[in-house]
C-alpha positions in Angstrom: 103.2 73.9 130.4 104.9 76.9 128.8 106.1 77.3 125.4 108.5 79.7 124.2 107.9 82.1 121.2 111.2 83.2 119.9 112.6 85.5 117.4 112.4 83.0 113.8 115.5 83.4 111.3 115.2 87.0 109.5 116.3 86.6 106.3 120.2 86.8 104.8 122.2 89.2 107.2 119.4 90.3 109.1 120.3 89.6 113.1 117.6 91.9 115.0 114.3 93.5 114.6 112.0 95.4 116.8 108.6 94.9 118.3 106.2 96.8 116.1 102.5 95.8 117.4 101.6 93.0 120.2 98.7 91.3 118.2 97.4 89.3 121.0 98.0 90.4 125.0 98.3 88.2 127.8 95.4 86.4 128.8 94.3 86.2 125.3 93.3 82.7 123.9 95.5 81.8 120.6 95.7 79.2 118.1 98.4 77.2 116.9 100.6 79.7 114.0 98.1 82.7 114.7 99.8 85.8 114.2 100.7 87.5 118.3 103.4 89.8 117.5 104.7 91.8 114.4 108.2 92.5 114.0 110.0 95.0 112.0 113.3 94.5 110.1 115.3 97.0 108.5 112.9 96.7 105.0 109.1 94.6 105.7 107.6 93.8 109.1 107.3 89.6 109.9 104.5 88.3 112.2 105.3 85.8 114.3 102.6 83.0 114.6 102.3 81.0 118.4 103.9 77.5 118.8 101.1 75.9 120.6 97.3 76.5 121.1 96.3 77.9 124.4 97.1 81.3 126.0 99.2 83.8 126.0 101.4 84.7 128.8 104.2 86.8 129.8 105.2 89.5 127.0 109.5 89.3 127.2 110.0 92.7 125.2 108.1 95.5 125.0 106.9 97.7 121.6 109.9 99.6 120.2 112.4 96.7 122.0 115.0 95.9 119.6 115.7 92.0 120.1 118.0 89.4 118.5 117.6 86.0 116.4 116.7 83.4 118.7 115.7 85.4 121.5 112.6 84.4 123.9 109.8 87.6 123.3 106.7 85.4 124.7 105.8 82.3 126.6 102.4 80.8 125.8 100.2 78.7 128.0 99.4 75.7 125.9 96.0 74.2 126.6 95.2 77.4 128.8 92.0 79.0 129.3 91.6 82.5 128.3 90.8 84.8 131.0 91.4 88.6 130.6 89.1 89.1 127.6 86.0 87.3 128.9 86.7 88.5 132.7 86.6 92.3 131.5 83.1 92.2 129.9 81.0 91.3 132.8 82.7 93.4 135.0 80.9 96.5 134.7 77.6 95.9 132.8 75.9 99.4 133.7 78.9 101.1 132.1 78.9 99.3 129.1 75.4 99.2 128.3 75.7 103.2 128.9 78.2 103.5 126.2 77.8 100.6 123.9 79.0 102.3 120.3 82.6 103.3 122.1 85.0 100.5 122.2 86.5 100.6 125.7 89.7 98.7 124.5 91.3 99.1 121.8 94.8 97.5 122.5 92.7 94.1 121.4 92.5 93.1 118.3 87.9 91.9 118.0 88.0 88.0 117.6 86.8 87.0 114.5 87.3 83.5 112.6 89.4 85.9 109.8 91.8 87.4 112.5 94.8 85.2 112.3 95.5 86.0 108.4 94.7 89.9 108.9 97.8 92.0 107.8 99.5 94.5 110.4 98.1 97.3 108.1 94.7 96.3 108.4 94.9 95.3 112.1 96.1 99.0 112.3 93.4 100.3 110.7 90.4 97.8 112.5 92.1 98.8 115.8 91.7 102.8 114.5 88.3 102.3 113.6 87.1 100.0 116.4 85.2 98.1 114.0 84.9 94.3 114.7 86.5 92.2 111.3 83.7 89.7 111.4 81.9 92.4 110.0 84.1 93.2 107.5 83.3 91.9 103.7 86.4 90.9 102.0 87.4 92.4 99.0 90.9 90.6 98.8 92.7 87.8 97.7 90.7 84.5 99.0 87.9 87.0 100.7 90.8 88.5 102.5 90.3 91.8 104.4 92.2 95.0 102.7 93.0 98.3 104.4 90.1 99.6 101.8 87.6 97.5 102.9 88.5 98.8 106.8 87.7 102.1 105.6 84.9 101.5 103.5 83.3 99.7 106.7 84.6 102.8 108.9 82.4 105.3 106.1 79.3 103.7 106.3 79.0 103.5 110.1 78.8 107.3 110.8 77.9 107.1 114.4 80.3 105.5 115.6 83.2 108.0 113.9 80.7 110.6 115.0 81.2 109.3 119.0 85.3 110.2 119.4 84.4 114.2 119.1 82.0 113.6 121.8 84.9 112.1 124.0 87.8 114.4 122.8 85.3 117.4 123.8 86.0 116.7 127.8 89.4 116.8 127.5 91.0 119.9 128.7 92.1 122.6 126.1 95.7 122.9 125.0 97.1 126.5 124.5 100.0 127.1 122.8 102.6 125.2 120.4 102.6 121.3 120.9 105.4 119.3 119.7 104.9 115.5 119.0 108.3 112.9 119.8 107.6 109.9 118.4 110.9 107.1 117.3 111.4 106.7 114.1 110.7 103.1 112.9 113.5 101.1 112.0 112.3 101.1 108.2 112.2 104.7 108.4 116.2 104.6 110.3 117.2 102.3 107.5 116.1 104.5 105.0 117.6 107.3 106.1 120.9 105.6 106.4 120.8 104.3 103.3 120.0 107.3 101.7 122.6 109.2 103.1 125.2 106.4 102.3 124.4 106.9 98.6 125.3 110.6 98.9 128.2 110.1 100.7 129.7 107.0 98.9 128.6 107.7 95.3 129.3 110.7 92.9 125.7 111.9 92.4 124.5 113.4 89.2 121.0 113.7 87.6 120.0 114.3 84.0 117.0 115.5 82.5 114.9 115.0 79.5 110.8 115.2 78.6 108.6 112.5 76.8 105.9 113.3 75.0 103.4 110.5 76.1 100.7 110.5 72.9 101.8 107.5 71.8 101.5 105.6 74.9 98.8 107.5 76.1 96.9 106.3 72.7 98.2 102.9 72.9 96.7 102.3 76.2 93.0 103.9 75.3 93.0 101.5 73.0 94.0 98.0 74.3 93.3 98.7 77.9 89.8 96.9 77.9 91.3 93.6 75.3 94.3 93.5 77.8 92.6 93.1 81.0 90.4 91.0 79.6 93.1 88.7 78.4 95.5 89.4 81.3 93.2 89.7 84.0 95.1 92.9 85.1 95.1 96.7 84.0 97.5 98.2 81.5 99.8 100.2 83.2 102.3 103.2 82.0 104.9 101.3 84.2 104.7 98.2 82.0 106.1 101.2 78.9 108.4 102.5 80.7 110.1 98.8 82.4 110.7 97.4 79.0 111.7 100.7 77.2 114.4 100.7 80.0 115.5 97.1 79.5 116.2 98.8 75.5 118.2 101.6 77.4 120.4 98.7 80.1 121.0 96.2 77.1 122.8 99.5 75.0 124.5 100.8 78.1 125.5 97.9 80.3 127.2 100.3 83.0 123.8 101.7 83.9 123.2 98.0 84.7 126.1 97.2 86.8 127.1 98.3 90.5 130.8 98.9 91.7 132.2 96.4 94.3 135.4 97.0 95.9 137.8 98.1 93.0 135.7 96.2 90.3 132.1 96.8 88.3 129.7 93.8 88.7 128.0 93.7 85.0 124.8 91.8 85.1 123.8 89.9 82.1 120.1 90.0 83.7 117.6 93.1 84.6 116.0 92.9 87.5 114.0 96.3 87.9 113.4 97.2 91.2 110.0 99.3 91.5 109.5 102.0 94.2 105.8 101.5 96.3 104.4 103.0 98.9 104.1 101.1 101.8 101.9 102.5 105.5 106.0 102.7 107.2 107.7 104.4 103.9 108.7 103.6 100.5 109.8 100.0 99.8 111.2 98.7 96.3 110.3 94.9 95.3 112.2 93.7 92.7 110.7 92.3 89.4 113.5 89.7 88.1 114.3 89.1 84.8 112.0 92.2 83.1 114.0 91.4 80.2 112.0 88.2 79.8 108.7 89.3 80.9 106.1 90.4 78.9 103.8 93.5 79.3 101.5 91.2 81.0 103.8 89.6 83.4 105.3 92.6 84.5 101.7 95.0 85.3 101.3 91.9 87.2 104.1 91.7 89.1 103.8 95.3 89.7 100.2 94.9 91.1 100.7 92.5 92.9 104.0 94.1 95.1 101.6 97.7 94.9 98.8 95.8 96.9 100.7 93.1 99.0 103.3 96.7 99.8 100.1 98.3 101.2 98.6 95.4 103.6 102.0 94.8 104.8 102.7 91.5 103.5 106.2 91.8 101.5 108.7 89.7 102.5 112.4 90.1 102.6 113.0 87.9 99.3 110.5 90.2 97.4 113.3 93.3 98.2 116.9 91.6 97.4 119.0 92.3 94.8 117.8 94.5 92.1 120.0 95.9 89.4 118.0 99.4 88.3 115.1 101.3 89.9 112.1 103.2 88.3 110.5 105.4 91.2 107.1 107.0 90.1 106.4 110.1 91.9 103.6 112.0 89.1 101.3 109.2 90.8 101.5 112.1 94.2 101.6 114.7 91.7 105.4 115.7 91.6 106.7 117.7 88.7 110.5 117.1 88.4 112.5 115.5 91.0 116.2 114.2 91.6 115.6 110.8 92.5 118.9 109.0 94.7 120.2 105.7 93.5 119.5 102.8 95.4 122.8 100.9 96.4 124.6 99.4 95.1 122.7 99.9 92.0 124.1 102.7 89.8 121.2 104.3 88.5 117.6 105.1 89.2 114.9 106.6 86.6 112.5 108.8 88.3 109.4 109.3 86.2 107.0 112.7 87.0 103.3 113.7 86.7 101.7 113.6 83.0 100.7 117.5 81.9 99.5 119.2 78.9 102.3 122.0 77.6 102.8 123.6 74.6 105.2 122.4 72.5 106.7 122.9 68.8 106.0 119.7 66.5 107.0 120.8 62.6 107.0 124.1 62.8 103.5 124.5 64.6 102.8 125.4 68.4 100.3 122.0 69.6 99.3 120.6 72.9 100.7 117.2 74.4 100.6 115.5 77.3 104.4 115.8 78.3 106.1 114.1 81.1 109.9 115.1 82.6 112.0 112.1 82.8 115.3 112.4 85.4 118.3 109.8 85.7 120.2 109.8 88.7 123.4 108.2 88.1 126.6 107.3 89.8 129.4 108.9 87.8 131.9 106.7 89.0 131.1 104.0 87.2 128.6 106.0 85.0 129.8 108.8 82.2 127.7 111.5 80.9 127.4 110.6 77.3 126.2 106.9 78.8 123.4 108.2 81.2 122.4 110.7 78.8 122.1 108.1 75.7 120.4 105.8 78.1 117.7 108.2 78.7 117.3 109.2 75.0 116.7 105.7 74.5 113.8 105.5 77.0 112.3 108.6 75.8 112.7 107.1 71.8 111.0 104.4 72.7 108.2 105.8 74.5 107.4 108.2 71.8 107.3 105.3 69.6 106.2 102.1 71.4 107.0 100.3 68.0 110.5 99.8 69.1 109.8 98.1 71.8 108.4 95.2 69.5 111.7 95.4 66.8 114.5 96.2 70.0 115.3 99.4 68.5 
């Protein structure tokens, strides 16, 4: 008897999706909610689990389809047998005892009692590596497989890397210049659009200022060790920066609000929306109500969306609404950007790479560790003398972390 595998409910205005990765092919024996297919929506990719235990049949769409809520993508034997994996290893012994460090199939995911809570990330990166996950130690959450620990695996089995130059060898040479077409995800579509919609519907302007991050910087060295111990987490810059904006939003509500039709939304909340980097592009999880949290509660939350962004495993709840952004790009090195709001936020606070420059300080020519600070703002809603106070006020209370404690 067959049972259908449908596209499940998306999230809040999300209709369709498109196959990313089949995680199990036909043939292939499944249990009841193990993960066969990953989908991707305009902003996290969903895996879809299989109704019934047994096999899986006929594949409805293909990698790249774009289908719709509800449709039918799979039909799964229940109570089936498996047959293609077992039938293909004792088909051609000689061969595979010839080659035995060479996977022959990577398109299959190796059976392991861990495989139905790997993320898409790290099935990615098992399927890169040919390495079998049983043989994986977890490092995560729960002894869960990471991408890390893929690699780490990867490193310390040399010969096996060492076997694809061998094979690549007897391919023909290619002269000349190659060109590469490969279809842009629909993450990567989405953010494109939605970049360009900002530029097009908002009246763009950036303003600059520098922080001189001693303070912080001495702050840090010299909690770090009592706060994770306490906390259980590290003590970040980003917890600094989050509250000393929450300072800068309470003064100037407009860089808090967003424009909706002919009116401004002013929200009586901050909910800080953090730029990570994710395998498919740059997502931004929300942190809700910073202005509540404490230093603790917001590293954590920060983390936690860093690591969960890399294995693939935010879901569409962790990326609605948001009221500001803070996008980190010193962590890749960048020295000044012009980072683009995210709509239909207002504003955005890009924060850049941490360098020692000379600066005057009393009269005198010292050395600090200085760090360029740009707001992108929309001046529709936004005026100059608002987005640069707002930005002194970040920069105040940076310098001098003791305002943060007295909401100065």
């Amino acid at each position: 008897m067959s049972s259908e595998v449908k596209v499940p409910t998306l999230g809040e205005s999300v209709s369709e999706a498109s196959i990313g990765q089949w995680l199990k092919q036909p043939g292939e024996a499944v249990a009841l909610d193990e993960p066969i297919v990953s989908l991707e929506t305009d902003k996290v990719s969903i895996e879809v689990g299989a109704t019934v235990a047994g096999v899986l049949g006929v594949q409805l769409a293909k990698v790249g389809d774009t289908v719709n809520v509800g449709a039918v993508i799979a039909l799964i034997e229940a109570g089936g047998v498996a047959t293609a994996a077992p039938a293909a290893a004792p088909a051609a012994p000689a061969a595979a005892a010839a080659q035995p460090a060479a996977p022959t199939a990577p398109a299959a995911l190796p059976q392991s009692a861990d495989a139905a809570v790997l993320s898409p990330a790290v099935r990615r990166a098992i399927l890169e590596y040919g390495i079998d996950p049983a043989t994986i130690t977890g490092t995560g959450k729960d002894g869960r497989i990471t991408k890390e620990d893929v690699t780490a695996a990867a490193q310390a089995k040399p010969a096996v890397v060492a076997a694809a130059p061998a094979v690549a060898a007897a391919a023909p040479a290619v002269s000349g210049r190659r060109e590469e077409r490969v279809k842009m995800t629909r993450l990567r579509q989405t953010i494109a659009r939605r970049l360009k919609e900002a530029q097009n519907n908002a009246a763009l302007l950036t303003t600059f200022n520098d922080v001189d991050m001693s303070a912080v910087i001495a702050a840090r060295d010299k909690y770090k060790d009592l706060f994770e111990k306490k906390h259980g987490v590290r003590l970040g810059f980003m917890g600094f920066f989050a509250k000393a904006a929450c300072l800068a939003l309470k003064d100037i509500p407009a860089a808090n609000a967003r424009i909706e039709g002919d009116e401004i939304i002013y929200h009586q909340y901050v909910d800080i929306s953090v730029a990570v980097s994710a395998p498919n592009g740059l997502l931004t999880p929300v942190v809700r109500d910073a202005d509540t949290l404490s230093f603790a509660q917001i590293e954590a939350s920060i983390a936690e969306y860093g690591k969960r962004a890399r294995d693939g495993g935010l879901t569409m709840d962790d990326l609605k609404g948001g009221t500001f952004t803070i996008s980190n790009g010193g962590v890749f090195g960048s020295l000044m950007s012009t980072p683009i709001i995210n709509p239909p936020q207002s504003a955005v606070l890009g924060l850049h790479r941490i360098e020692d420059r000379a600066v005057v300080r009393d009269g005198q020519i010292v050395i600090r560790p200085m760090m360029y600070l740009a707001l992108s703002y929309d001046h529709r809603l936004i005026d100059g003398r608002e987005a640069v106070t707002a930005l002194k006020i970040i920069k105040d209370a940076i310098e001098d972390p003791t305002r943060l404690l007295i909401d100065l």
